[in-house]
C-alpha positions in Angstrom: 0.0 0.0 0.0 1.9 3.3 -1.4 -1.2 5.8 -1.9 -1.1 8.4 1.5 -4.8 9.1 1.4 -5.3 5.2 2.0 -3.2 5.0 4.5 -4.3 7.8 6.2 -7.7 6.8 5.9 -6.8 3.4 6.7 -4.8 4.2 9.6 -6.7 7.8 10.9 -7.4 6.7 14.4 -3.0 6.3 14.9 -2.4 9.6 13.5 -1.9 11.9 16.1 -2.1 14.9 13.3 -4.3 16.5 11.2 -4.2 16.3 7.6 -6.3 16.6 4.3 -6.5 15.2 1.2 -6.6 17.7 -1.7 -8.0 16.9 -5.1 -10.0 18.4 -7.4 -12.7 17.7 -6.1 -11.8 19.5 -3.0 -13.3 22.3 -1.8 -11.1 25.5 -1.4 -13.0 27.5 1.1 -12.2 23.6 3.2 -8.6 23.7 1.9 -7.6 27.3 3.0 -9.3 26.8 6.6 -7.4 23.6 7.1 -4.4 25.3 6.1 -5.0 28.7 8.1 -4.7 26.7 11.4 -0.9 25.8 11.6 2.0 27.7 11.1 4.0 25.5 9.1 2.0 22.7 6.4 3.7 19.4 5.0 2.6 18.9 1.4 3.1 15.5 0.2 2.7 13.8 -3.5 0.5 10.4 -2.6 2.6 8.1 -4.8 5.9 8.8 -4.0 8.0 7.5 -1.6 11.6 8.2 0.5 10.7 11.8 1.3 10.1 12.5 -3.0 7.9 15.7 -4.0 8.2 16.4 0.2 7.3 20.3 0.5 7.1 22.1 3.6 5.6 25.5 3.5 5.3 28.5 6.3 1.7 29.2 5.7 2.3 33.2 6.2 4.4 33.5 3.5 2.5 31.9 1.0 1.3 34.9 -1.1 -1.4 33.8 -2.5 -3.7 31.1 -0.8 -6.5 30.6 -3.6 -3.5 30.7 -6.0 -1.9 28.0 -4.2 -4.6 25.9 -3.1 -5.7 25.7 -6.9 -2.3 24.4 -8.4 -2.6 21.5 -5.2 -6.1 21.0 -6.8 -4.5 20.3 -9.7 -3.3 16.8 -8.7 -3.6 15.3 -5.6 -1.6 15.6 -2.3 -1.6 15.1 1.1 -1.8 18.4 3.3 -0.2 17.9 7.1 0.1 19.3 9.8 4.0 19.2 10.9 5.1 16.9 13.0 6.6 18.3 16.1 8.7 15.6 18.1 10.3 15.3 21.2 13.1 17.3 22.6 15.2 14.4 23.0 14.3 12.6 19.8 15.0 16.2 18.3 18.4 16.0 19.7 19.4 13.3 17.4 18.7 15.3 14.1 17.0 18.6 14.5 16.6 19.1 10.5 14.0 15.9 10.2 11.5 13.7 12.1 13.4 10.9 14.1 11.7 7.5 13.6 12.4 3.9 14.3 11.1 1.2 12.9 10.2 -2.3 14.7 10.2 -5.6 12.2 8.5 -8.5 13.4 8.7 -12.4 12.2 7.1 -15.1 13.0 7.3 -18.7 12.4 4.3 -21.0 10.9 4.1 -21.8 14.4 3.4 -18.3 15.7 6.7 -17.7 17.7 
């Protein structure tokens, strides 16, 4: 599963932060209130993967909101609210999000 919008949807009650998907279908009076609540938006292409077509955006110094929310109408992307992560984890790289990642394996017997 690579498609954002299905795994938001998929996974919404985990995710601890708002977000939208924009289309054209979308409504821009919706889009522009979603985006007037943050500071700071994550804009993020639904197909690509390893950080690809990432944009982050300071919402006060995008010029022209219609303009912009239009041209993200244009195709669809994920709108986010930015993550904002512990100190500590923080400490490790200020510049991105800090994750880590558990694999688990089992046997055909369960163990």
């Amino acid at each position: 599963m690579r498609d954002k919008h299905v795994i938001n949807r998929t996974f919404s009650k985990y995710i601890s932060r708002k977000w939208l998907c924009v289309n054209s279908s979308s409504h821009r009076e919706e889009v522009i209130a979603f985006i007037n609540q943050f500071d700071e938006i994550m804009v993020k292409p639904p197909h690509l993967e390893g950080g690809q077509g990432i944009k982050k955006y300071r919402c006060n110094e995008i010029s022209d909101l219609s303009q912009f929310v239009d041209e993200l109408k244009k195709d669809e992307f994920l709108i986010e609210e930015v993550v904002k992560q512990h100190k500590e984890m923080a400490a490790l790289n200020p510049y991105s999000v800090n994750t880590i990642r558990v694999n688990t394996l089992c046997d055909v017997r369960g163990g």
